[in-house]
MDTraj code that builds the backbone (N, CA, C; nanometers):
import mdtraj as md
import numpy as np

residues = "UNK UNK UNK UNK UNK UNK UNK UNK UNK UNK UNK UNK UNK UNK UNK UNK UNK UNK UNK UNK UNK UNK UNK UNK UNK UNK UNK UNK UNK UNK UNK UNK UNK UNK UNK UNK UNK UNK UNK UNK UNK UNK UNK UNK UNK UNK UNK UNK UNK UNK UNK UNK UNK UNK UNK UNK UNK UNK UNK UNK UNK UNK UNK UNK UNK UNK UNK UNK UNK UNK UNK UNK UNK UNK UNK UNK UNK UNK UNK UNK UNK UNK UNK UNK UNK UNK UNK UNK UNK UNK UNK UNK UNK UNK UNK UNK UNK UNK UNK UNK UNK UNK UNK UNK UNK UNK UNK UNK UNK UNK UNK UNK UNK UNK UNK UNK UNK UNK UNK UNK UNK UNK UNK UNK UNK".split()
xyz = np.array([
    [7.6781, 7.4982, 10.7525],
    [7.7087, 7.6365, 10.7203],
    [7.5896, 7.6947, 10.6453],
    [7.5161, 7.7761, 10.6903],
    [7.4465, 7.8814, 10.5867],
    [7.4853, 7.9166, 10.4795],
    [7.3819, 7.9016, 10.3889],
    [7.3547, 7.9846, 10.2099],
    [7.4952, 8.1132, 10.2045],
    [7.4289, 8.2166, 10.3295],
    [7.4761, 8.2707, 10.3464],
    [7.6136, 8.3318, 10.3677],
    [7.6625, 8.2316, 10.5176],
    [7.7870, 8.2485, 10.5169],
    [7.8627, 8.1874, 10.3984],
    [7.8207, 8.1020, 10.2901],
    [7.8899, 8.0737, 10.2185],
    [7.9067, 8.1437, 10.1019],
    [7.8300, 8.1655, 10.0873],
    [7.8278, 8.3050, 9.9746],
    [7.9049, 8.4281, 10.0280],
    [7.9423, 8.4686, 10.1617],
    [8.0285, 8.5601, 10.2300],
    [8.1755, 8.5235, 10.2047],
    [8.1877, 8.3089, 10.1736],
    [8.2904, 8.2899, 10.1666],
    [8.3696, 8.2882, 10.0266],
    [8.3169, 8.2438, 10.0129],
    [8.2732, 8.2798, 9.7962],
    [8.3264, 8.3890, 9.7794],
    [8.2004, 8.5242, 9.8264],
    [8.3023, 8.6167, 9.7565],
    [8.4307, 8.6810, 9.8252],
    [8.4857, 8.6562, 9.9513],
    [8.6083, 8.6424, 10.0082],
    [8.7005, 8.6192, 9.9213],
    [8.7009, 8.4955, 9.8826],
    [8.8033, 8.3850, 9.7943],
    [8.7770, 8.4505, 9.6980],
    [8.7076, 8.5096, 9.6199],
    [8.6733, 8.5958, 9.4684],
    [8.7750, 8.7315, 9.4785],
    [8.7673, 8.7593, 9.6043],
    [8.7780, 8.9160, 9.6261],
    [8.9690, 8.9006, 9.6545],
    [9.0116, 8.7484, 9.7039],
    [9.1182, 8.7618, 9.7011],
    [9.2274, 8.7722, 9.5793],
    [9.1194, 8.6065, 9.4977],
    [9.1774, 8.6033, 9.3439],
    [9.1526, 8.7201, 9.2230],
    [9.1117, 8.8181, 9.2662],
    [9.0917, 8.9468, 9.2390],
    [9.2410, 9.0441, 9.2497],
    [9.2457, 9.0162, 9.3828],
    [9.3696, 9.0899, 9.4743],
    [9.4680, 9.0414, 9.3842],
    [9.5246, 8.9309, 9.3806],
    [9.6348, 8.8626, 9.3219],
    [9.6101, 8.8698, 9.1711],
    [9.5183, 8.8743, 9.0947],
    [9.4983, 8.8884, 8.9402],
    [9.5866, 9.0258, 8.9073],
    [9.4866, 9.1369, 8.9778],
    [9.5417, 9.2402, 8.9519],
    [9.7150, 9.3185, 9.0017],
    [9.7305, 9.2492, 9.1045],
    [9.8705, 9.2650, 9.1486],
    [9.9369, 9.2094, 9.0443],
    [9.9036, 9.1316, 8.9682],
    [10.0550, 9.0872, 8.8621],
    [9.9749, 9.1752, 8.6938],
    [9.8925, 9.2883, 8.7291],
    [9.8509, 9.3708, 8.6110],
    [9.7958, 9.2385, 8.5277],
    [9.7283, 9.1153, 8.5499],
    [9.6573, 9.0285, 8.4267],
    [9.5469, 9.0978, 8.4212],
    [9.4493, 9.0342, 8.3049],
    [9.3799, 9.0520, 8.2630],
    [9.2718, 8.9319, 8.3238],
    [9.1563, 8.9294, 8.3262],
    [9.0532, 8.8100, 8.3553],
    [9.0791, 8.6980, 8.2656],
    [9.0906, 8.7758, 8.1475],
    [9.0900, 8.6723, 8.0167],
    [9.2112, 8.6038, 8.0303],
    [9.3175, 8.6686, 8.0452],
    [9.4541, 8.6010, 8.0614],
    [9.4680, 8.4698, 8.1565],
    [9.4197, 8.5055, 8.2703],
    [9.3601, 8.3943, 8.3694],
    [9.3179, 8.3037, 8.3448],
    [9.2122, 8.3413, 8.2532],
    [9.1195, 8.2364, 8.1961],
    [9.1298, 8.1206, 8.1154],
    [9.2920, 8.2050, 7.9867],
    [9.3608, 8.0878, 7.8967],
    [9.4491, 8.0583, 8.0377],
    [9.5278, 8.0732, 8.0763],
    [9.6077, 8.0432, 8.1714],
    [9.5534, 7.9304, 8.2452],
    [9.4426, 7.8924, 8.2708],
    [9.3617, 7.8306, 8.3283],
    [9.2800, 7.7106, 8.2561],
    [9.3106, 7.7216, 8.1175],
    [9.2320, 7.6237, 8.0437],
    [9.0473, 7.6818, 8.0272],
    [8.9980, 7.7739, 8.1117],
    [8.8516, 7.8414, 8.0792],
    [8.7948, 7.8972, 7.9519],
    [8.7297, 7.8178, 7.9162],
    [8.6784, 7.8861, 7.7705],
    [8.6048, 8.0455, 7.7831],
    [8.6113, 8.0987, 7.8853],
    [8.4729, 8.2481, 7.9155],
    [8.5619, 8.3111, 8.0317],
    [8.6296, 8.3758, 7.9960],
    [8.6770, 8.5523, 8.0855],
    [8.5391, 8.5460, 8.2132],
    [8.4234, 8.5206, 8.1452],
    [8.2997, 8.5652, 8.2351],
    [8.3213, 8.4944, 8.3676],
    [8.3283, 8.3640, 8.3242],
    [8.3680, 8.2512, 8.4359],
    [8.4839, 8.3149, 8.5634],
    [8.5778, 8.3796, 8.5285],
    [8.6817, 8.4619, 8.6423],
    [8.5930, 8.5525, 8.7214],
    [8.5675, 8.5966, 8.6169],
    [8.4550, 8.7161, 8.6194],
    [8.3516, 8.6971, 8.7798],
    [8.2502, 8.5799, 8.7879],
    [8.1514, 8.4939, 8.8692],
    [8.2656, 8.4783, 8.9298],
    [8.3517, 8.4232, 8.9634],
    [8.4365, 8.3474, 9.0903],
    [8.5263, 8.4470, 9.1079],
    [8.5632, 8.5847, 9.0686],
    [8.5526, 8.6973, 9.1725],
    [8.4745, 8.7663, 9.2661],
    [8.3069, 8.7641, 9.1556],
    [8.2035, 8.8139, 9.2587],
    [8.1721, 8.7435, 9.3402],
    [8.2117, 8.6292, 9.3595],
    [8.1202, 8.5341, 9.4418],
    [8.0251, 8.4827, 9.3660],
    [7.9703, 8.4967, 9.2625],
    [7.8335, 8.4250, 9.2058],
    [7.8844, 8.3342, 9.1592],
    [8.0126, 8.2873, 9.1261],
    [8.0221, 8.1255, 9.1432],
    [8.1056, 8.0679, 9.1938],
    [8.1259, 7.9685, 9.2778],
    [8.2394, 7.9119, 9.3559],
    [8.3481, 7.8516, 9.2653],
    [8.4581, 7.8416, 9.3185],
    [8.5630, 7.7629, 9.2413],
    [8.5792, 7.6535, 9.2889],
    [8.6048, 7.5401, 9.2597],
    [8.6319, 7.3811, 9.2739],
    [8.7822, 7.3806, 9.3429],
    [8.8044, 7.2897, 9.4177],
    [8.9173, 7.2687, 9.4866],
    [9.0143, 7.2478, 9.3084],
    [8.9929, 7.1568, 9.2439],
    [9.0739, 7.1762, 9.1402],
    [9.1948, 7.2663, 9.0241],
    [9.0328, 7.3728, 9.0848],
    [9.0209, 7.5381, 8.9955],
    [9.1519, 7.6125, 9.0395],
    [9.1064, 7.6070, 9.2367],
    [9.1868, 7.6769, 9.3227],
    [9.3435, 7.6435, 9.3296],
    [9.3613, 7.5429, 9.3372],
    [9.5177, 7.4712, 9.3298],
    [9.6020, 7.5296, 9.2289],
    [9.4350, 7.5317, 9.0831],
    [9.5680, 7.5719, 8.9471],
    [9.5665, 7.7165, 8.9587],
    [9.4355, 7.7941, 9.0290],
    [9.5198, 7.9331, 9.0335],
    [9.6197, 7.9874, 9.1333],
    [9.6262, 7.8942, 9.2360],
    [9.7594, 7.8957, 9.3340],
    [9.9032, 7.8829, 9.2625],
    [9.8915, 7.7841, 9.1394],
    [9.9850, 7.7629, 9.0350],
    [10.0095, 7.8801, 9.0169],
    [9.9247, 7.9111, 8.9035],
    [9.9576, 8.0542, 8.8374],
    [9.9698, 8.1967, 8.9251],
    [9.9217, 8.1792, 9.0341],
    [10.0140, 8.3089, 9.1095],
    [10.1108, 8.2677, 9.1828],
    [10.1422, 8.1735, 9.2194],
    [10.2677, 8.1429, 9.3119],
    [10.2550, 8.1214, 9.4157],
    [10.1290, 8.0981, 9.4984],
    [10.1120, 8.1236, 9.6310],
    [10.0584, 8.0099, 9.6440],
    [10.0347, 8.0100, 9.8070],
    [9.9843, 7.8185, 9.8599],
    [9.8626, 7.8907, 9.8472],
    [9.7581, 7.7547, 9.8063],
    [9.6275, 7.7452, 9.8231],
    [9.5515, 7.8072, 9.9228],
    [9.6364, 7.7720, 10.0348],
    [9.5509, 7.8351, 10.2095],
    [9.5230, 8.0382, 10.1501],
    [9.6757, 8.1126, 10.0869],
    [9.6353, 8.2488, 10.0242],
    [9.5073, 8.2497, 9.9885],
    [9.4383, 8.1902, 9.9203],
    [9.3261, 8.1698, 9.8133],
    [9.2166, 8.1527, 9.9212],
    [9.1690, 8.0937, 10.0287],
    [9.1456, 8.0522, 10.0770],
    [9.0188, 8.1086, 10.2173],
    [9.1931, 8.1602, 10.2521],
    [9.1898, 8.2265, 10.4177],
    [9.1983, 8.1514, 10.4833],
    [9.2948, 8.0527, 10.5101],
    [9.3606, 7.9845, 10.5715],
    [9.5130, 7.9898, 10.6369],
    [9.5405, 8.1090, 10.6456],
    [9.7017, 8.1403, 10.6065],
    [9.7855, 8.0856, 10.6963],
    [9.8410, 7.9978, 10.6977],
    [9.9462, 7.9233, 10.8139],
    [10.0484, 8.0257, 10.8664],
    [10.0584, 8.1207, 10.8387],
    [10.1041, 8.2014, 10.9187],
    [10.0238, 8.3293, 10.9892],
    [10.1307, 8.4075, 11.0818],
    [10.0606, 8.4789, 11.1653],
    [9.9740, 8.6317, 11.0469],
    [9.8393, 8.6719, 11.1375],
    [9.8472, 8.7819, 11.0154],
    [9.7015, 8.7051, 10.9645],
    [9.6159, 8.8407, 10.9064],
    [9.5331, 8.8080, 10.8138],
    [9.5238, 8.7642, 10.6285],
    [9.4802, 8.6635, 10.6113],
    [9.5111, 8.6436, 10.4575],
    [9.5377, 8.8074, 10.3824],
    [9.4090, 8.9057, 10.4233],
    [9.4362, 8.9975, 10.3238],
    [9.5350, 9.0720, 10.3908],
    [9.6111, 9.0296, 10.5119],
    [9.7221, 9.1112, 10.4817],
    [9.8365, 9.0624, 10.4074],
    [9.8346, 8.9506, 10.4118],
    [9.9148, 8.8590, 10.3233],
    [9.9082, 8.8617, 10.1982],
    [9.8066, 8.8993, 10.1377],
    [9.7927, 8.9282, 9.9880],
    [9.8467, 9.0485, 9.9596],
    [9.8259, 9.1372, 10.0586],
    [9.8563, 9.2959, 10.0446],
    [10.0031, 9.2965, 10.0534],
    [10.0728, 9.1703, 10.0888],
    [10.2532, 9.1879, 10.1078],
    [10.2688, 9.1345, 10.0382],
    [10.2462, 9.0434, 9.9988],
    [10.2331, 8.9662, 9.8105],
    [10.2649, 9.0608, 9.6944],
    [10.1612, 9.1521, 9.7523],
    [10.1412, 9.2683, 9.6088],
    [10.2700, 9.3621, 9.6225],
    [10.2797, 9.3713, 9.7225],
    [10.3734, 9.5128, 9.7579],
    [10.4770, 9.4454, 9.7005],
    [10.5652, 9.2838, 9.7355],
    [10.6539, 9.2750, 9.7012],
    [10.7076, 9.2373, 9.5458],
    [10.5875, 9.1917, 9.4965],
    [10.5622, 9.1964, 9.3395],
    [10.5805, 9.2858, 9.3030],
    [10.5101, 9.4565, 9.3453],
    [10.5945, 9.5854, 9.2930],
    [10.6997, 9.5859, 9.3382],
    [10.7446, 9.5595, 9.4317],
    [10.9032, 9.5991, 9.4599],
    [10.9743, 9.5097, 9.3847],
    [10.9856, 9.3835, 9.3457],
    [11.0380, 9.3299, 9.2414],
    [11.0579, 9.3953, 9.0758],
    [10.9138, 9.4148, 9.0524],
    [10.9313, 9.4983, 8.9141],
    [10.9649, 9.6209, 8.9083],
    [11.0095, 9.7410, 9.0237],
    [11.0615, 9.8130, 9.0647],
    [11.2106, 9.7419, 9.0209],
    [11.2220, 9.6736, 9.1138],
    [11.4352, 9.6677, 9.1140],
    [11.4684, 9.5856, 8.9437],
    [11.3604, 9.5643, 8.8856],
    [11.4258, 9.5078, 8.7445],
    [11.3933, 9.6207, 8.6644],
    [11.3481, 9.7360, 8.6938],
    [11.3019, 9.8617, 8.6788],
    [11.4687, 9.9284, 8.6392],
    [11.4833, 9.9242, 8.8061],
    [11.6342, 9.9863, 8.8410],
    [11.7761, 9.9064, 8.7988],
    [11.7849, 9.8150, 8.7548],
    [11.8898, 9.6792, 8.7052],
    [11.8854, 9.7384, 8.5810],
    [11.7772, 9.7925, 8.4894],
    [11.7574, 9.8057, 8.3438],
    [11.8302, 9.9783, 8.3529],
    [11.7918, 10.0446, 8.4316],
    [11.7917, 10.1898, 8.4242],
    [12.0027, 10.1656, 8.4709],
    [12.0307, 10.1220, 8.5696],
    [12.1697, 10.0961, 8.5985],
    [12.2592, 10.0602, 8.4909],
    [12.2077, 10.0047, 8.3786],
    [12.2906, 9.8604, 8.2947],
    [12.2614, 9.9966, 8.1672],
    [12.1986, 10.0814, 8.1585],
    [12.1581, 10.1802, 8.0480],
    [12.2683, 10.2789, 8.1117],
    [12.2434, 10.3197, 8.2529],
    [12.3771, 10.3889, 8.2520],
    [12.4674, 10.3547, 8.2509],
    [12.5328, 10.2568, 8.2748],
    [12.6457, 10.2042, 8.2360],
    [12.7332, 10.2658, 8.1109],
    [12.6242, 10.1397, 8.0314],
    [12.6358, 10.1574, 7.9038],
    [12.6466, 10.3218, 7.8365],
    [12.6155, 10.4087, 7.9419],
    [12.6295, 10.5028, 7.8795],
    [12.7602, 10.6158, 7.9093],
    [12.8490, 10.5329, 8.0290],
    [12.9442, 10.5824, 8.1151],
    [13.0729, 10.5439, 8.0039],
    [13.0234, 10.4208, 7.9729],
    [13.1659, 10.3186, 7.9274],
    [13.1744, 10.4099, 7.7919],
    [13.0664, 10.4559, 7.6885],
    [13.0477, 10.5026, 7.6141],
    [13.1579, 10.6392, 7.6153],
    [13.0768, 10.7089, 7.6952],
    [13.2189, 10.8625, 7.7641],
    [13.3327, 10.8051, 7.7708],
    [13.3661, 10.7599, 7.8308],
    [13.5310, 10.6527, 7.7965],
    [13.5848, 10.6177, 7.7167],
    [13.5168, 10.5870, 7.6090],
    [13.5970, 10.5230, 7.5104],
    [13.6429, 10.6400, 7.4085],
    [13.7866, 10.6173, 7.4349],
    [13.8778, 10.7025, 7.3737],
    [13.8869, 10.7059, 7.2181],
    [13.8234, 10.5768, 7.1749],
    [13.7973, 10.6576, 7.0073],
    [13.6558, 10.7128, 6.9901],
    [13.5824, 10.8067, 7.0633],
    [13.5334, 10.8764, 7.0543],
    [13.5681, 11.0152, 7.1199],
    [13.6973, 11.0127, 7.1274],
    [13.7654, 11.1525, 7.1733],
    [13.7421, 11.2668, 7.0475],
    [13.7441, 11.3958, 7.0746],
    [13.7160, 11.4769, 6.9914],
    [13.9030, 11.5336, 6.9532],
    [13.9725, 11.5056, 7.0692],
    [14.1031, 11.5612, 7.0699],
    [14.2312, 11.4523, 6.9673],
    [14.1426, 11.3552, 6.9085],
    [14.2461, 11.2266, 6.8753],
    [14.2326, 11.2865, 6.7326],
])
top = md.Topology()
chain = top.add_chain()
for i, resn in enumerate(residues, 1):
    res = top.add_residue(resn, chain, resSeq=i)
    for name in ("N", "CA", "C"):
        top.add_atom(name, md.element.get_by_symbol(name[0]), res)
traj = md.Trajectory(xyz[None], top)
């Protein structure tokens, strides 16, 4: 493989763990303790591509986002391009924090229905 194409692949795999960092709103640094990395900078390089990640690296950030290694990768055992697979990753991560969004906003109205109901707060008693 060429310098080249590998450095194309580098920052691929950078550009994905990028994709997935920011879909769950972390921080580099967060990653970084999350990860055991003493330097934010270090995420930092193995987003741009200027430094590769170790099969080791990759596994534990497959950990910490939830996804198989191949995500990370571009390998995706299913049909479909990795980055579209990351891109449905993300979407459904917002739609998750969306419906605990709506569970919180539901359980507030509630609470605020049962409230109107309760007859010792009648004005007529």
């Amino acid at each position: 493989m060429s310098v080249h194409k590998r450095m194309d692949e580098d920052r691929a795999i950078g550009g994905r763990i990028r994709t997935l960092r920011q879909s769950q709103n972390m921080k580099q640094q967060t990653l970084a303790e999350l990860l055991g990395i003493p330097s934010r900078s270090t995420i930092s390089e193995i987003e741009t591509g200027k430094r590769r990640a170790s099969a080791t690296l990759l596994k534990a950030m497959a950990r910490v986002f939830h996804v198989p290694v191949t995500a990370l990768i571009g390998d995706a055992p299913t049909p479909g391009t990795p980055d579209a697979w990351l891109l449905r990753y993300a979407l459904l991560e917002k739609l998750h924090r969306l419906h605990a969004c709506q569970v919180d906003l539901s359980n507030t109205i509630q609470s605020a229905m049962d409230l109107l109901e309760d007859p010792t707060l009648s004005r007529n008693t």
